[in-house]
ZAMARGU-4260 file (C-alpha; in steps of 0.2 Angstrom, whole numbers, plus 5000, padded with zeros to 4 digits):
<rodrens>
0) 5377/5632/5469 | 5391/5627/5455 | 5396/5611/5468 | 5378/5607/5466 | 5378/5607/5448
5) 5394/5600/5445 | 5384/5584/5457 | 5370/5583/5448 | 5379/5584/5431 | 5390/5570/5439
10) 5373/5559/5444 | 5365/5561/5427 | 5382/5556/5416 | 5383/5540/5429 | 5365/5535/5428
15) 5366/5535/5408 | 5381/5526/5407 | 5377/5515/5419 | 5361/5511/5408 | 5377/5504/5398
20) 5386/5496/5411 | 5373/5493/5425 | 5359/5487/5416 | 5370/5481/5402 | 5380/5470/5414
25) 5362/5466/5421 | 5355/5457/5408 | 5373/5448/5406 | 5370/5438/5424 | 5357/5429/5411
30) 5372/5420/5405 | 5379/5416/5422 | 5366/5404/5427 | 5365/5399/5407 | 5383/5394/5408
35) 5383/5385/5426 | 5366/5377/5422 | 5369/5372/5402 | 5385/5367/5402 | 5388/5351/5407
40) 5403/5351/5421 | 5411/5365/5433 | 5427/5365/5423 | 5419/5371/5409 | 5417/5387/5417
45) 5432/5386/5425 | 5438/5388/5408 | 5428/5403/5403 | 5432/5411/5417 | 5453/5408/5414
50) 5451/5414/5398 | 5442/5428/5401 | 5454/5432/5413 | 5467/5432/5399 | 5457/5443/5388
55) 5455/5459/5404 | 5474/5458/5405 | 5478/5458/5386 | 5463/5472/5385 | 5475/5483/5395
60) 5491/5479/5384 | 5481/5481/5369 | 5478/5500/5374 | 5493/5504/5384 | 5486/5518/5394
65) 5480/5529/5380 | 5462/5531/5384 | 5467/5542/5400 | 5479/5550/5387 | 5466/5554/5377
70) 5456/5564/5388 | 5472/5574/5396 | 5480/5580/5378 | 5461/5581/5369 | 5456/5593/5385
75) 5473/5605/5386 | 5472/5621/5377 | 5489/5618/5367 | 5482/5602/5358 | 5469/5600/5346
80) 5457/5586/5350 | 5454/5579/5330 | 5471/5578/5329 | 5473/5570/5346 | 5460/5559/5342
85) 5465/5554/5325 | 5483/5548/5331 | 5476/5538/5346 | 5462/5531/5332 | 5476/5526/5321
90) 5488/5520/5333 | 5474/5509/5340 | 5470/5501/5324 | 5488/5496/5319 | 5494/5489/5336
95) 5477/5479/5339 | 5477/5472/5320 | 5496/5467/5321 | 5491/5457/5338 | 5476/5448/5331
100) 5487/5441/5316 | 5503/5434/5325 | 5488/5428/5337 | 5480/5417/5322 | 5497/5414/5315
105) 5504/5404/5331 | 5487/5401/5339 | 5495/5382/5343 | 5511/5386/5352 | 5501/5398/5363
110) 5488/5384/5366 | 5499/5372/5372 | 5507/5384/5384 | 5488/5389/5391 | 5485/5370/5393
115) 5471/5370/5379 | 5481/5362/5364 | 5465/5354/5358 | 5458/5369/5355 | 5469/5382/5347
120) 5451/5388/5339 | 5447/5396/5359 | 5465/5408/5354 | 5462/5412/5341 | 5443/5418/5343
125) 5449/5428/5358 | 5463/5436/5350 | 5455/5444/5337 | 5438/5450/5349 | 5451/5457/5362
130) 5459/5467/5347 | 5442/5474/5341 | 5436/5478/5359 | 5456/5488/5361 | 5453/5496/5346
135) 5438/5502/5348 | 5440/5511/5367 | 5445/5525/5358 | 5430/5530/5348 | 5421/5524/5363
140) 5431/5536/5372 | 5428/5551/5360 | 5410/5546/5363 | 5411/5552/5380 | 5422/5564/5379
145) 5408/5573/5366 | 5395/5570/5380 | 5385/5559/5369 | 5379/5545/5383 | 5365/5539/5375
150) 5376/5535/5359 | 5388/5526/5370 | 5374/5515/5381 | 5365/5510/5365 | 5380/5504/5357
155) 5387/5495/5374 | 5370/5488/5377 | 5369/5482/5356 | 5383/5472/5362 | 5375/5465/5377
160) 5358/5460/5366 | 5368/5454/5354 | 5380/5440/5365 | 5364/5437/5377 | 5355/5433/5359
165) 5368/5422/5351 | 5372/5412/5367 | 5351/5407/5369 | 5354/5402/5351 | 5366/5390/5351
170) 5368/5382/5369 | 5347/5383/5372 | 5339/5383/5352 | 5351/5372/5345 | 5357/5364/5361
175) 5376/5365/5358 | 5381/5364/5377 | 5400/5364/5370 | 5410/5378/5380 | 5418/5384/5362
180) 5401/5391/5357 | 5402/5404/5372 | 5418/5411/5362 | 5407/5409/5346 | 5395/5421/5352
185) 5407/5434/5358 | 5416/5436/5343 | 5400/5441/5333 | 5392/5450/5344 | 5410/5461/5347
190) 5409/5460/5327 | 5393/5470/5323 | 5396/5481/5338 | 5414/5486/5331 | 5404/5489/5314
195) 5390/5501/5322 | 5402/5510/5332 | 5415/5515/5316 | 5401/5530/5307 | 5399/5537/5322
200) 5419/5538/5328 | 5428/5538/5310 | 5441/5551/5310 | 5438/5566/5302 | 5447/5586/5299
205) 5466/5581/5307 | 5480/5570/5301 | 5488/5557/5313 | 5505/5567/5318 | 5518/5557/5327
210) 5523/5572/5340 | 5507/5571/5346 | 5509/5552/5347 | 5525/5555/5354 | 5518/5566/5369
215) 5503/5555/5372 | 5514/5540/5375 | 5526/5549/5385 | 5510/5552/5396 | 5500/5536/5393
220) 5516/5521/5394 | 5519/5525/5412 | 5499/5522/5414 | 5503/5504/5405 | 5514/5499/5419
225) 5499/5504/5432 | 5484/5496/5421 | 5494/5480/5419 | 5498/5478/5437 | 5482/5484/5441
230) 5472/5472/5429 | 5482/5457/5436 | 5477/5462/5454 | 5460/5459/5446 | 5464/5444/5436
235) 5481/5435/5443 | 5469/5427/5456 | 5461/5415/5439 | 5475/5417/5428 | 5488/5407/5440
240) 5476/5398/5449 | 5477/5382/5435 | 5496/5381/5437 | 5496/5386/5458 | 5482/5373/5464
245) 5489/5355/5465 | 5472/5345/5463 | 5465/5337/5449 | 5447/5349/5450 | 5456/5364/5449
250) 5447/5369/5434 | 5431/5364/5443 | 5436/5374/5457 | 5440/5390/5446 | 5424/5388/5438
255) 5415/5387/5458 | 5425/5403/5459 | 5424/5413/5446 | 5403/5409/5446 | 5402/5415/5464
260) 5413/5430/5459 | 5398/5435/5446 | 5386/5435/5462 | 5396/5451/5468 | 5397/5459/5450
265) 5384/5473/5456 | 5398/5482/5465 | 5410/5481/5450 | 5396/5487/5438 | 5392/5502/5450
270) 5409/5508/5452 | 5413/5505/5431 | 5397/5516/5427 | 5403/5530/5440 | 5420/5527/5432
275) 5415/5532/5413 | 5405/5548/5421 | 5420/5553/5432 | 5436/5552/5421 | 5430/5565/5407
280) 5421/5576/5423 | 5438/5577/5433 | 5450/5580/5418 | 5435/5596/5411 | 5434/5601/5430
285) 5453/5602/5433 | 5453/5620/5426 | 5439/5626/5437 | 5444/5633/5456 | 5429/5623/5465
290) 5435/5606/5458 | 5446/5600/5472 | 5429/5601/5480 | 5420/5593/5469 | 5433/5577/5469
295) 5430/5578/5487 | 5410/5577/5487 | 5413/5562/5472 | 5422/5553/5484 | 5409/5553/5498
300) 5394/5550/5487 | 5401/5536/5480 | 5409/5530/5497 | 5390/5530/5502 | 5381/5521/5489
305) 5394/5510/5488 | 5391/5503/5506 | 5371/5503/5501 | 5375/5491/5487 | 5387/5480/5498
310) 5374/5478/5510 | 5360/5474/5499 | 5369/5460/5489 | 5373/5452/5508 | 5356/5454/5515
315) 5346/5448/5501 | 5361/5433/5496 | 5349/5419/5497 | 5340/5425/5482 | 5357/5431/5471
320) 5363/5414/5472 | 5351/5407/5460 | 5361/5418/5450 | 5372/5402/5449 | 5366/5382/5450
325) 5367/5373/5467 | 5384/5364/5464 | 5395/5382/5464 | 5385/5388/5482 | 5399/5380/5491
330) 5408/5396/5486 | 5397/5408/5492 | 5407/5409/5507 | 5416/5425/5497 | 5405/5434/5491
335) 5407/5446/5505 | 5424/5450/5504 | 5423/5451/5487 | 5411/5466/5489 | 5424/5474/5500
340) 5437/5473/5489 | 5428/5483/5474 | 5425/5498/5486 | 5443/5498/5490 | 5445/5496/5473
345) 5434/5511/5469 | 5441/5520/5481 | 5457/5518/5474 | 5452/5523/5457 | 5443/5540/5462
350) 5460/5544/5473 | 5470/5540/5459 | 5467/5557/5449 | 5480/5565/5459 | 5493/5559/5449
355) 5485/5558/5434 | 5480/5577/5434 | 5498/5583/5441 | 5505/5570/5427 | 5516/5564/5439
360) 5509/5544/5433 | 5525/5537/5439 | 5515/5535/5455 | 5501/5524/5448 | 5514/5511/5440
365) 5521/5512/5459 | 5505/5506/5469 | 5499/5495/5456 | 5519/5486/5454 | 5516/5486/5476
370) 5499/5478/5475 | 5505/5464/5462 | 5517/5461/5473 | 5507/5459/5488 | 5495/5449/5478
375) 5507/5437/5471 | 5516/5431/5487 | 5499/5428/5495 | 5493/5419/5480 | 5510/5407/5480
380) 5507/5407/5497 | 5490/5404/5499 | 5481/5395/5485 | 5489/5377/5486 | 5485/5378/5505
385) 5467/5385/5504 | 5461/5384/5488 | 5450/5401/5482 | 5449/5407/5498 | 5465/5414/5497
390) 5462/5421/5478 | 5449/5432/5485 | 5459/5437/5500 | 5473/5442/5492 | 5462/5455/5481
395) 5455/5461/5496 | 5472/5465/5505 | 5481/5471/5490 | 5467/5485/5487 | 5466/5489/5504
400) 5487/5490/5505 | 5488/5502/5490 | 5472/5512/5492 | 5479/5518/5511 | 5497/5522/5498
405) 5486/5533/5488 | 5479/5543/5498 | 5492/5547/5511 | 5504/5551/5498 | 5492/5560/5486
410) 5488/5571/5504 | 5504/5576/5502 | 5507/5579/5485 | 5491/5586/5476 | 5479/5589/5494
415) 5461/5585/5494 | 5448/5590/5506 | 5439/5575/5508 | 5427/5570/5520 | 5434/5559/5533
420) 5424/5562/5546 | 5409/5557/5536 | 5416/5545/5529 | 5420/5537/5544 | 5404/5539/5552
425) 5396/5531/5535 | 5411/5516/5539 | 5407/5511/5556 | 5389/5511/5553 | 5392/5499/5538
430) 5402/5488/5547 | 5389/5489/5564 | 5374/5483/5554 | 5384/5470/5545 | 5388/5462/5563
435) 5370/5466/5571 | 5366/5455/5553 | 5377/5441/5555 | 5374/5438/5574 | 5355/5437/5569
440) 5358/5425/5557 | 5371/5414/5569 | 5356/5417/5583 | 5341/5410/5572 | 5351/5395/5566
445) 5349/5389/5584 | 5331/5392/5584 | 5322/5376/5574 | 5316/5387/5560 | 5310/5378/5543
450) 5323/5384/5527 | 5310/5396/5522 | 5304/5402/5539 | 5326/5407/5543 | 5327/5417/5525
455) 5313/5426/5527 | 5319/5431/5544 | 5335/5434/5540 | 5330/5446/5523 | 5317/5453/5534
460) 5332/5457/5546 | 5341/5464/5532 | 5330/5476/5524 | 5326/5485/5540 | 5344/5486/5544
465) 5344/5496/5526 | 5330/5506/5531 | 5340/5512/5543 | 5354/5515/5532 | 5344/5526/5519
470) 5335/5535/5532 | 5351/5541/5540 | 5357/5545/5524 | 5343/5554/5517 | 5342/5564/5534
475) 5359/5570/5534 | 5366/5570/5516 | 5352/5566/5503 | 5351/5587/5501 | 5367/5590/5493
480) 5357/5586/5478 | 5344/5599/5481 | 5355/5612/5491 | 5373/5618/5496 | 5375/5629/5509
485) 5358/5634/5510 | 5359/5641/5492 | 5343/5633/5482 | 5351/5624/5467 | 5336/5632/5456
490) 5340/5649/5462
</rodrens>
């Protein structure tokens, strides 16, 4: 009965926020085919997506760990959250303010060594949006951690409107197809969010205290080591792949890349919506008795939808890629392991809490400084061989490589009952109609079928292989969120 309201609470927090991130990053695919249709060469984008790339990884320096230890020390007795709040608030605001000036100040040097040194103007825009976007995961994070959703959706989703707005207006209205006015739009749309957020987040009733500061990044640097290794098993892929590919079109390359990456950005969007429902859920539920079975049931539901997601990007593939113009399909090809590595990469994120909750993050900085590793030597390895291809697979072997870490080790230290047998069932089913797909689609390519006539086939194919999907689902596990254990959740 409590399980199955903890769920539904669960569901509800992940569907608001994912009005946010879901439909948020949703109506942002609008700039994907913008950007690959509008501007005028490949590399262009290839340069949106490096620098972007930058701005993830200095994302994570910029807040060194202290949104996770913000919810720990707001949620312990001993601690009180203003106070907690206000000293991560004003921490925030000094470090990220102190980054954007050196950034403007030396905006040159740091262009020559990111091999743009005719445009120390793309630094310095970036700088100083990454340090309002750092800044402001705090009150972002005091949002959530008040249960105020729809606060947080509307301001994520101003954002969105706002960059979606600005972009139409100068590369379509004006027709400034220059790559500098995508960084033009960011930083004022990052600008008037910042703005709107601040009277709804401005510290009020503590004073900063420097113990607490002291505790919290005792708790949260540990957590910097994870999210910087972590982030650049995420990003090293299009942050090296400039200085590691020995052609001249490696920017053209990066930008096939990181276009066809964007095809597979439904997965990332689901798993960062059930993230900002999950964190503050686990840290409240830690106190409760039925919590490790509630982590274990969050696991399986989002194992489940997870596979669902996969297998509708694949199976409907030859309508997503008019996400991106023609002359980036060549990179379709990894779209699919793509998708495989964000659930691993879910995975690893909901396994994670072990060692956050025992604060034992020592752990964390350990798989993440193991993954970076392993995605390092495969890049050095791989990229000046195989291009991109070995980008993507190095992602996909690193997640899977730490995600296995976690878990065994978390089994042993902190024990959750999780599902396996379920899970399993859920795994080998996945991967059965992905093959029963694919051998369709290698047997109608023999037949003499028009281009039309062979996606409409193969689609059709893949939507009743879903059907199949959801009507073992709904069969077997749809009623945890009507019943558990024969208990009516209404009574």
């Amino acid at each position: 009965m409590a399980n199955t309201t903890n769920m539904k609470s669960l569901a509800k927090d992940t569907a608001i926020y994912g009005l946010s991130s879901i439909v948020g990053k949703f109506l942002n695919y609008l700039l994907v085919p913008l950007y690959t249709y509008v501007l005028a060469r490949t590399a262009d984008y290839g340069i949106v997506t490096n620098l972007y790339a930058w701005t993830a990884l200095l994302l994570v320096l910029l807040t060194y760990g202290m949104e996770t230890g913000f919810f720990r020390y707001a949620n312990r007795e001993d601690y009180n959250p203003k106070q907690v709040y206000r000293t991560a608030f004003i921490s925030l605001l000094t470090t990220s303010t102190l980054f954007a000036v050196l950034c403007v100040l030396f905006r040159q040097p740091i262009a020559n060594g990111l091999h743009y040194p005719d445009h120390p103007e793309f630094i310095a825009m970036m700088a100083i949006t990454v340090a309002m976007d750092a800044f402001a995961c705090i009150p972002f994070a005091y949002l959530r951690y008040q249960k105020r959703p729809w606060v947080f959706a509307a301001l994520k989703l101003l954002f969105v409107v706002l960059n979606i707005a600005f972009n139409l207006l100068f590369l379509v209205v004006l027709g400034k197809n220059d790559v500098v006015y995508v960084f033009v739009s960011n930083i004022l749309a990052t600008t008037i969010q910042t703005l709107c957020l601040l009277p709804f987040c401005l510290p009020k009733g503590a004073r900063f205290s420097f113990p607490v500061l002291k505790d919290m990044l005792r708790y949260s640097l540990p957590l910097l080591v994870l999210g910087v290794a972590g982030i650049m098993n995420q990003t090293l892929d299009r942050i090296l792949f400039p200085y590691l590919y020995p052609y001249e079109d490696a920017e053209a390359q990066l930008g096939i890349y990181g276009a066809c990456f964007k095809v597979a950005m439904v997965m990332m969007m689901f798993t960062q919506a059930f993230r900002y429902a999950y964190e503050p859920f686990v840290f409240a539920k830690h106190k409760d008795r039925q919590s490790v079975e509630a982590y274990a049931d969050a696991m399986k539901y989002y194992i489940i939808f997870s596979f669902m997601i996969m297998m509708i990007v694949i199976f409907y593939l030859d309508i997503f890629r008019y996400i991106i113009a023609d002359n980036y399909w060549e990179g379709l090809k990894i779209v699919p392991v793509v998708l495989w590595t964000y659930i691993f990469q879910g995975i690893y994120f909901n396994l994670s809490f072990w060692y956050k909750l025992t604060d034992e993050t020592k752990w964390g900085a350990w798989f993440s400084l193991t993954g970076l590793a392993i995605t390092l030597v495969l890049q050095i390895v791989g990229v000046p061989r195989i291009g991109y291809l070995a980008s993507c697979g190095s992602s996909l072997v690193c997640y899977f490589c730490i995600m296995l870490l976690s878990y065994f080790i978390g089994q042993k230290k902190a024990p959750v009952p999780y599902d396996l047998k379920r899970i399993g069932t859920y795994a080998l089913l996945t991967v059965g109609l992905l093959i029963v797909y694919y051998f369709c689609r290698w047997y109608l390519t023999r037949c003499q079928l028009s281009i039309v006539n062979y996606q409409l086939l193969t689609m059709g194919i893949g939507t009743v292989l879903l059907l199949v999907y959801c009507g073992i689902f709904i069969k077997f596990d749809f009623n945890v969120f009507r019943y558990r254990r024969g208990v009516s959740a209404n009574s």
